[in-house]
C-alpha positions, 0 to 999 in steps of 0.5 A: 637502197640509194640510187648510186651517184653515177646513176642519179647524176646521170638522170640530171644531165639527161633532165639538163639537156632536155631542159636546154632542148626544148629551151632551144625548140621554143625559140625556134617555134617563136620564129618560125610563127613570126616569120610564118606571120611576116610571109617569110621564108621558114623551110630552114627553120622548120627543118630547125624545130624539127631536127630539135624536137626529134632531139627532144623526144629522144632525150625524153625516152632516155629519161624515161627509161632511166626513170623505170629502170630505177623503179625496177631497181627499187622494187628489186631491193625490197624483195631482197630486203625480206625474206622469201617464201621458201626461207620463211619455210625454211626457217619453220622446218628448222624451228621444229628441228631446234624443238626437238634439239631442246628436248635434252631429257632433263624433264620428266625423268628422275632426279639423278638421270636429270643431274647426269644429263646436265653436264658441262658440254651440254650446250655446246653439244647443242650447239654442234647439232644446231649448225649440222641440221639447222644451218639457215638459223645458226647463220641468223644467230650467229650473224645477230650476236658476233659483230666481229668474227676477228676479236681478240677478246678472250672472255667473250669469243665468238664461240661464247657469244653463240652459245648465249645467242642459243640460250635464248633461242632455246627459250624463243622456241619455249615461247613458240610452242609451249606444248613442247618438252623444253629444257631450257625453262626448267633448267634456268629456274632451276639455277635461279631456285638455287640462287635464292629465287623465291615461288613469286620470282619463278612463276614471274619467269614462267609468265615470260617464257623463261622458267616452268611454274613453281609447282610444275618443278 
């Protein structure tokens, strides 16, 4: 994050006036030594360089200060830049959860539970209990695929852009944990299967994480 341009300019007139203040202290030093070296006498201009340098010291601890307060400021953004230890936590419980979400009884099971399971609504069931019991991640999603909760685009709402963010989230979490029962993969290798895809073609999905193997289906 960038030092706001009141602070930043703030620092420059403080570095400006001690720059002026020690300009200032080191005149007075050069005649107070030459007047010191003529046996003058110099209790005014001590007095002088004193009162300056007490300036001086003064502007350098502000300065200073400025300076730490800026590093502590800094090191703040970065630890707000990424993600805590118990958001990290957080987001694995809620992986878990989207596991079992995924889990939609479509494999094995027989031809025509699967065909019953697999109706219109699905996704959008899936959607309903994604944000009811994993809210961090269906605020990640919804904050990675709407860049604009106000479009009036009809085709391509807010509603739809989550659901396709699900999509792949369902297979992020195929890729996650491959052991786990995952309707995703099956169900697209299906659909690509009935759109003409090839044994070669699915098994280079399920390499991917996007589809099972061509025997497993």
């Amino acid at each position: 994050m960038d030092t706001p341009h009141g602070v930043s300019d703030h620092i420059s007139n403080l570095i400006e006036d001690l720059n002026d203040c020690t300009a200032v202290a080191n005149e007075i030093w050069v005649k107070l030594v030459s007047t010191h070296n003529e046996c003058g006498d110099i209790t005014k201009l001590l007095a002088d360089y004193v009162k300056q340098n007490s300036k001086r010291e003064t502007l350098t601890t502000a300065v200073v200060k400025m300076y730490e307060a800026e590093i502590t400021n800094l090191k703040g953004d970065v630890c707000v830049n990424q993600l805590s230890v118990n958001q990290k936590a957080k987001i694995k419980t809620e992986m878990r959860i989207l596991e079992d979400i995924c889990d939609q009884n479509i494999r094995g099971c027989s031809v025509l539970e699967s065909a019953e399971s697999i109706n219109p609504t699905l996704f959008k069931e899936m959607l309903e209990v994604l944000s009811e019991k994993c809210p961090l991640v269906y605020e990640m999603l919804e904050s990675l695929v709407v860049s604009n909760p106000r479009s009036r685009n009809i085709l391509k709402t807010s509603t739809h852009k989550i659901l396709c963010g699900l999509q792949t989230l369902g297979f992020m979490s195929n890729i996650r944990n491959s052991k786990t029962i995952n309707c995703f993969p099956l169900m697209f290798g299906l659909l690509c299967i009935s759109y003409g895809a090839g044994e070669r073609f699915i098994n280079m999905l399920q390499s991917m994480g996007l589809s099972l193997h061509w025997n497993t289906m």
